[in-house]
N, C-alpha and C positions, 0 to 999 in steps of 0.2 A: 442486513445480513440474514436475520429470519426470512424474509421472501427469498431470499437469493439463495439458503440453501432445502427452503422446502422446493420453487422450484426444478432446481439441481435433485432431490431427492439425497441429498447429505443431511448424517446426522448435525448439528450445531452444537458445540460445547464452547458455553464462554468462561473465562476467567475474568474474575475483576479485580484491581484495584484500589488504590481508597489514597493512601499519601502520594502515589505518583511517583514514588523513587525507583530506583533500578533495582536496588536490595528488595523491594518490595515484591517487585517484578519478579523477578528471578526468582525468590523463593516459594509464589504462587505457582510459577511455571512448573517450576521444577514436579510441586508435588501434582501437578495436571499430567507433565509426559509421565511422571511415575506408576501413576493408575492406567494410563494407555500401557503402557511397558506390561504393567502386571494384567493387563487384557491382551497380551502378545503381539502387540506395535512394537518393530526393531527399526523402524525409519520413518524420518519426517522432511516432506518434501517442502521445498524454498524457490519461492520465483524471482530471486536475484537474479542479476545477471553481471556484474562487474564491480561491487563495491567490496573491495578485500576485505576491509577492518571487521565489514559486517556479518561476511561470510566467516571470520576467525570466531567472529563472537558467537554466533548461533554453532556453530562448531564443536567449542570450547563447553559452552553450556551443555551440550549434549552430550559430550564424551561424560559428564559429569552425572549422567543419568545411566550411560550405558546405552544412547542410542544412537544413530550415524543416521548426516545430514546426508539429502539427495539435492542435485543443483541441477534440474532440466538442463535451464534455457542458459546455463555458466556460459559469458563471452559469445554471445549469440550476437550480431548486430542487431541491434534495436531498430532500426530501418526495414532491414527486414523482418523483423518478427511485429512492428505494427502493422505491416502491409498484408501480411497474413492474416492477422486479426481482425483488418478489415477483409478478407476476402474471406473468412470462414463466418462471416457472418455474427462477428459481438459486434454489439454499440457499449458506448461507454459516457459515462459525461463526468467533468472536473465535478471535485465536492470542493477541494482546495489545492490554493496555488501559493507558491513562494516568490514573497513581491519581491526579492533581487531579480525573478526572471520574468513573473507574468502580473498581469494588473486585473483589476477589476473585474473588465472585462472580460476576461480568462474563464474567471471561476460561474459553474453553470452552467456550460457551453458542452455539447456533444463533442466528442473526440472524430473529428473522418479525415479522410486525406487531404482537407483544407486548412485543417487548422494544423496538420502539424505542416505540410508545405510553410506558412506562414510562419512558424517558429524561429527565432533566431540560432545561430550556429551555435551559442551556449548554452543551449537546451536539447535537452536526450529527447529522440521523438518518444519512450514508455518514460518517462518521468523519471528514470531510474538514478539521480542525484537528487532528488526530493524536491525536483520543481513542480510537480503538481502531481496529485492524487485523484482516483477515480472512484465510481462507482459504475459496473458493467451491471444493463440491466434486460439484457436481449443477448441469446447467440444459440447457437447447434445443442449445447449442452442444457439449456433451459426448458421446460414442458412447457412452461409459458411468459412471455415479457414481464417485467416488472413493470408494474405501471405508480405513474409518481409525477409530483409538481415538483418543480423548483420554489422555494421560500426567500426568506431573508438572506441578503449577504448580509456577513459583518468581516470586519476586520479586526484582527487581535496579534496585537505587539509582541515582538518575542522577548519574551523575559530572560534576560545575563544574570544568571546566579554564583559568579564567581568574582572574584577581586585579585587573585594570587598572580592570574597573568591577565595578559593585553592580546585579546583578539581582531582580527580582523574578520569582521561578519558582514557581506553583504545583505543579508537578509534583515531586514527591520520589521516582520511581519509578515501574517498569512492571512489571505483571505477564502473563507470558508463560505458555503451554500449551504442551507440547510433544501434538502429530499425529502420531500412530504407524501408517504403513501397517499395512493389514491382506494 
């Protein structure tokens, strides 16, 4: 993220973490867009493109700050908006993938017009149900490539921290690449 947005020439502000709960989240969030707010940020923009609950919830959260969500790419076909993304020139490569849809071999692999050809029809060609994740490290908007190794897969099991009810989870785990500057 640091390379990507010093070459972007964007400021980077991160928020962290520590228990990993929502509540947690939220209330560091909260007081992040608040300092933007009171530096005169009235809108925060979102590269969704079709997941409702998600789009209610970053929504929801912001009304609660006093700031309003912008949605580009809202209901864009995904089809065409990778095809774009391949012709304006980004590259992209999986960091992680969600093994109900892709395997192993998935994760570390450049994103071009082959490998989403190859996808099956259960898979959004931008990943936009959370079958896999990128990291873009080349395109118009960059002063220069990110340059990087690919490292270690691993695979980590997704952890059910509920008992009250009975889901149905295809997903049994994600497999991740670790990106090693160069």
């Amino acid at each position: 993220m640091e390379k990507q947005a010093s070459s972007i020439g964007l400021p980077l502000v991160k928020m962290y973490v520590s228990e990993g709960s929502n509540t947690e989240y939220e209330k560091n969030m909260e007081e992040v867009l608040l300092k933007f707010k009171s530096e005169g940020v009235t809108e925060v923009i979102f590269g969704d493109i079709f997941l409702e609950d998600l789009r209610e919830y970053r929504e929801n959260n912001l009304r609660k700050v006093g700031l309003n969500a912008i949605f580009p790419l809202w209901k864009e076909n995904t089809t065409d908006l990778i095809n774009e993304f391949f012709r304006s020139g980004f590259k992209t490569i999986t960091c992680c993938v969600n093994d109900a849809f892709l395997g192993e071999e998935h994760v570390g692999v450049e994103i071009d017009p082959d490998f989403i050809k190859n996808l099956t029809s259960d898979v959004d060609p931008c990943g936009e149900n959370g079958e896999y994740h990128t990291f873009c490290y080349e395109g118009p908007v960059f002063k220069e490539e990110i340059r990087f190794k690919t490292g270690e897969k691993v695979y980590r099991p997704l952890e059910i921290k509920t008992t009250d009810i009975v889901l149905e989870i295809k997903t049994r785990g994600f497999w991740f690449c670790d990106l090693l500057p160069l």
